[in-house]
C-alpha positions as CSV (number, residue, x, y, z in Angstrom):
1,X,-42.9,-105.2,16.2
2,X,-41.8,-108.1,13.6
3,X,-41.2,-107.5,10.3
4,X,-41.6,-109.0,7.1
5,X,-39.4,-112.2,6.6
6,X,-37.9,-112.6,3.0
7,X,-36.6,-115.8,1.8
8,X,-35.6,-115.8,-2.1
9,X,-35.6,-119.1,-4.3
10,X,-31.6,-118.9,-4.9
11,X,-29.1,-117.0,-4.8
12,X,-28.9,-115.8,-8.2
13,X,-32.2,-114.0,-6.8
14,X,-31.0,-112.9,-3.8
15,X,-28.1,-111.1,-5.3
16,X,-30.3,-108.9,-7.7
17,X,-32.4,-108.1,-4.9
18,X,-30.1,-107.4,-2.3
19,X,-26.8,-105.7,-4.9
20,X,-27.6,-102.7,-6.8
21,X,-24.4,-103.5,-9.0
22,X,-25.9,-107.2,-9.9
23,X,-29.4,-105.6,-10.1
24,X,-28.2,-102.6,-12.8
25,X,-26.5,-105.4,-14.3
26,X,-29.8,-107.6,-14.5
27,X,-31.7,-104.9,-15.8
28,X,-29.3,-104.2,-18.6
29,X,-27.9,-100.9,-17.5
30,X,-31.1,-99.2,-16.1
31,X,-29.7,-97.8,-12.8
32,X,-33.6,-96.2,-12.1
33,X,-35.0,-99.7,-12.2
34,X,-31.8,-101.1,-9.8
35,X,-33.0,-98.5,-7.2
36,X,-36.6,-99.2,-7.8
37,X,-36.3,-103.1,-7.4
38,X,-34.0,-102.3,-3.6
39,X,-36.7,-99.7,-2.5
40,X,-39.5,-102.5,-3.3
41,X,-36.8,-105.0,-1.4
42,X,-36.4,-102.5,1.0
43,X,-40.5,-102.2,1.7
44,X,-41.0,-105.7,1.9
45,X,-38.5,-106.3,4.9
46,X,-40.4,-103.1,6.6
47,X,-43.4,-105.0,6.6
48,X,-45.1,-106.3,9.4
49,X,-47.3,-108.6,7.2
50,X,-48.3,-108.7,3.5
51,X,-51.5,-106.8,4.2
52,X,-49.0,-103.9,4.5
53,X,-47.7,-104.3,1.1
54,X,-51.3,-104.5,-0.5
55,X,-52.6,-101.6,0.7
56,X,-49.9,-99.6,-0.7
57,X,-51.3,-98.9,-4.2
58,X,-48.2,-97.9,-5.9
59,X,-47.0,-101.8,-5.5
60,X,-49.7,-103.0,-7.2
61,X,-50.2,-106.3,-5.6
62,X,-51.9,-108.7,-8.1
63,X,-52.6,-112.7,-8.1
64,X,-51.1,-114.2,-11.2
65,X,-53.2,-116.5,-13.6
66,X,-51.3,-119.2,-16.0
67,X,-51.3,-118.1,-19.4
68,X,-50.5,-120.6,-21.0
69,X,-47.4,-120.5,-20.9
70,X,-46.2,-123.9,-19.2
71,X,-45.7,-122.1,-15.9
72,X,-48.3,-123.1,-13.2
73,X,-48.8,-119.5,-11.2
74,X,-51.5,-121.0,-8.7
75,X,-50.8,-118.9,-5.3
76,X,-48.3,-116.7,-6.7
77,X,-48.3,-112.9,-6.7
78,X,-46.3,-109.6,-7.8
79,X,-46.0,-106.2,-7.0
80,X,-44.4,-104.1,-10.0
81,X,-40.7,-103.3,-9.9
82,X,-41.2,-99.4,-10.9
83,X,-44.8,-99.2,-12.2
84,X,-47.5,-100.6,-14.2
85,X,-46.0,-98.6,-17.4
86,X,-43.2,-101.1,-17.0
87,X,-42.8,-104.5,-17.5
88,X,-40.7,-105.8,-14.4
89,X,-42.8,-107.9,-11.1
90,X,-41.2,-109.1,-8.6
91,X,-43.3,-112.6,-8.2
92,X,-43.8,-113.7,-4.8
93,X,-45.3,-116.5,-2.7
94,X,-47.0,-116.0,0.8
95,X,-45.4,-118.6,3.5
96,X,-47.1,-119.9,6.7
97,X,-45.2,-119.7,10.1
98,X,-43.5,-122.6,9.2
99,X,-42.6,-121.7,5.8
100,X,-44.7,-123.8,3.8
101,X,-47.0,-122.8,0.8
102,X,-50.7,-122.1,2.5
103,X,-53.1,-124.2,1.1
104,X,-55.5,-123.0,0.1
105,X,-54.0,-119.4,-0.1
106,X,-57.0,-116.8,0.2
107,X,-55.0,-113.9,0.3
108,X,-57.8,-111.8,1.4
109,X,-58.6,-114.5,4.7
110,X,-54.7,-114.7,5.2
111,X,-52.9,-111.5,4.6
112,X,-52.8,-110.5,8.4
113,X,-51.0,-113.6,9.0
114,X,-49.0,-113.4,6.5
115,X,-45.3,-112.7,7.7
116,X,-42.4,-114.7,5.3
117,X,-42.7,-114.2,1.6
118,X,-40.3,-116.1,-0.8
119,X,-39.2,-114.0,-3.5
120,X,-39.1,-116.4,-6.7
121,X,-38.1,-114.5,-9.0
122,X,-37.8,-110.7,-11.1
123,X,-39.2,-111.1,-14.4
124,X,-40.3,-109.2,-17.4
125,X,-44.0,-110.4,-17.4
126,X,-44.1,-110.5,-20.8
127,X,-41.5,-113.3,-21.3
């Protein structure tokens, strides 16, 4: 069985994914959250595709929309950190075979196939 590939924008990323000291750090302190974010991590890689993730209700895995905000979102999605009450996602992008951006990306037609996900970032959605 193959799991789950993970690639992550930078390192920056990687490190507060993959380092509970750098995550507590990133989180300012919160230990729980640390945890949370590695078990999330820790999911992912168990994975055999994204259809495994979505499933799971507790990740809450949700398309993002722009807002306005200057950041273009098309084809991105997060699964919370913790859980809805708190305002951490872990924003992701679905990657073809080759590890390019799938186009267009109808999660619901592709999610079987999905098997790399780039991890862009861990953000307070309300930033």
């Amino acid at each position: 069985m193959a799991f789950l590939k993970i690639i992550y924008k930078d390192t920056k990323v990687e490190g507060i994914c993959q380092d509970l000291n750098k995550a507590t750090k990133y989180f300012g302190g919160n230990k729980e959250m640390a945890k949370s974010l590695l078990a999330r991590i820790n999911a992912l890689k168990q994975a055999e595709n994204i259809k495994d993730i979505i499933v799971q209700k507790q990740m809450r895995f949700h398309k993002l929309i722009n807002k306005g905000k200057g950041k273009n979102l098309k084809g991105f999605f997060a699964i919370d950190v913790k859980t809805i009450r708190d305002k951490w996602r872990i924003v992701l992008e679905p990657l073809d075979e080759n590890e390019q951006v799938f186009a267009p990306c109808n999660i619901d037609e592709i999610a079987m196939n999905v098997r790399i996900v780039e991890i862009k970032e861990v953000s307070d959605h309300y930033e």
